[in-house]
Every structure is written in C-alpha cells, then in structure tokens.
C-alpha positions as CSV (number, residue, x, y, z in Angstrom):
1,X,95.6,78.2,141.8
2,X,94.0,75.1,141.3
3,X,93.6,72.3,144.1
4,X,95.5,69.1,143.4
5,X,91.9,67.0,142.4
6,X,91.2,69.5,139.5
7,X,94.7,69.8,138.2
8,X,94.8,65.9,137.8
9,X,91.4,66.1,136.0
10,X,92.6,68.8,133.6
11,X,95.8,67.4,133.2
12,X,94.9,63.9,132.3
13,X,92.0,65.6,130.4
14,X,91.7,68.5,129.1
15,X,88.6,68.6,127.2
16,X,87.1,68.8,130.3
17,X,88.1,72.0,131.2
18,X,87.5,73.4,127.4
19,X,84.1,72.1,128.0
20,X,83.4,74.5,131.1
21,X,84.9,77.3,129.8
22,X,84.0,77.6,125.8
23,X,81.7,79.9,125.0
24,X,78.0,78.2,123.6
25,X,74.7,79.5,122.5
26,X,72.0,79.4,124.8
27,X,68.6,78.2,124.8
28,X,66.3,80.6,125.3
29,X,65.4,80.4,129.0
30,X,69.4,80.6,130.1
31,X,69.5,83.5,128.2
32,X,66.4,85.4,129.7
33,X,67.7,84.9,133.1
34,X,71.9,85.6,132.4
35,X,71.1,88.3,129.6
36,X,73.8,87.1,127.2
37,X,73.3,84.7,124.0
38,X,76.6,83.2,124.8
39,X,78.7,82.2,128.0
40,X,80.5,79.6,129.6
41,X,79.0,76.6,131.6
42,X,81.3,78.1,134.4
43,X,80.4,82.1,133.5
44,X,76.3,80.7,133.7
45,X,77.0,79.0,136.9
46,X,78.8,81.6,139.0
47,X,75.6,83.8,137.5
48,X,73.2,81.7,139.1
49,X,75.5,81.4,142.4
50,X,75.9,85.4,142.5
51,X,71.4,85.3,141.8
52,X,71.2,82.8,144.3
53,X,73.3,84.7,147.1
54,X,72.1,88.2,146.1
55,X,68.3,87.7,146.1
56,X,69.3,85.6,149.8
57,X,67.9,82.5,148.2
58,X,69.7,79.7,150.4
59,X,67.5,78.2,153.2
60,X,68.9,79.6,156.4
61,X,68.4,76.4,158.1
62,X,70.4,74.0,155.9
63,X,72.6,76.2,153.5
64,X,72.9,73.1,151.0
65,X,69.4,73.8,150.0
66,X,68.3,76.5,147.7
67,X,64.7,78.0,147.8
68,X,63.8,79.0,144.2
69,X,61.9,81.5,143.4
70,X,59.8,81.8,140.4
71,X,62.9,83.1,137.7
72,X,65.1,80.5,139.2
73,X,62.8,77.7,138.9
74,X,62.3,78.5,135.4
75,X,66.1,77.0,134.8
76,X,65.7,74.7,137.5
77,X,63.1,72.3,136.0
78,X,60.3,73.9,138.0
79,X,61.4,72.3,141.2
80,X,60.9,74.6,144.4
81,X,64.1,73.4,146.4
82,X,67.5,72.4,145.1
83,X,70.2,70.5,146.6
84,X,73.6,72.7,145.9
85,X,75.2,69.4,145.0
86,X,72.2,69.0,142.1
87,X,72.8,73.1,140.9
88,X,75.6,71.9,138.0
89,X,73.9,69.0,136.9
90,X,71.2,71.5,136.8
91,X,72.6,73.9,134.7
92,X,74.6,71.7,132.4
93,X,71.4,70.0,130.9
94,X,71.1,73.8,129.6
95,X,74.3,72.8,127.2
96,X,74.0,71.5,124.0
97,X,76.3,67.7,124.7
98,X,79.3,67.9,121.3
99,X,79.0,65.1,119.4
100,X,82.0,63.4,119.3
C-alpha cells in the first residue's frame, strides 16, 4: 500500500515511478558492489540499505548518518560519512538520465 504523498506523485506522474523501477545497465562500480549488470534504481537502493544495515554501518550516535566503509565509499563518491537523506541522490547519479 502506498501512503497518500506517493500515490499523488505516481498518479499525476507516472514516469516517475517507471523510472525507479525499470531495469538499466550499470556502470561498472554499481555492478561490482550489487553483483547484477541490471537492476532497478529502487532494487540498487534497498541493496545498499540491506549492506548498510548488515555490515552495522549507521553511526550509533545519530542513525541519519552512515559510516562508509571502503566498498561503500567506492559508490558513494569517496566520502567517509553520508547523510541518509543524501543516499538516493547518491545512488541515482549511478543512472544513466533518458533523454527526453
């Protein structure tokens, strides 16, 4: 079930929806670390989510902050810490942008 916000967005839009969910090529650094050559914005981010909570990666201080560690900052840009509300933005410069 989705909540109201995201049924408005995929109502009044639904590209944006086909655009987390179709499947794309990846460069070769997403693929290293999710160990497909295609997925889904939304399949490669709940991969990095599940990495991120299996290898105990969120600071236990401030859970909106991620400590990366050296195969997550490879796909990260490098950076050492990441704000949860950066990980999409993150990820989604991974994905080639359609032209229109």
């Amino acid at each position: 079930m989705l909540p109201q916000r995201m049924k408005k967005a995929v109502t009044d839009n639904p590209k944006k929806l086909a655009n987390l969910i179709d499947l794309v090529n990846l460069p070769s650094t997403l693929r290293d670390f999710v160990g497909q050559s295609q997925t889904s914005r939304l399949s490669c981010f709940m991969r990095v989510w599940s990495y991120i909570k299996t290898n105990n990666l969120q600071d236990p201080n401030n859970k909106n902050v991620v400590n990366c560690d050296e195969k997550l900052k490879g796909i990260l840009l490098g950076k050492p810490q990441v704000e949860l509300a950066e990980l999409p933005a993150l990820i989604k410069l991974h994905f080639p942008k359609e032209p229109k």
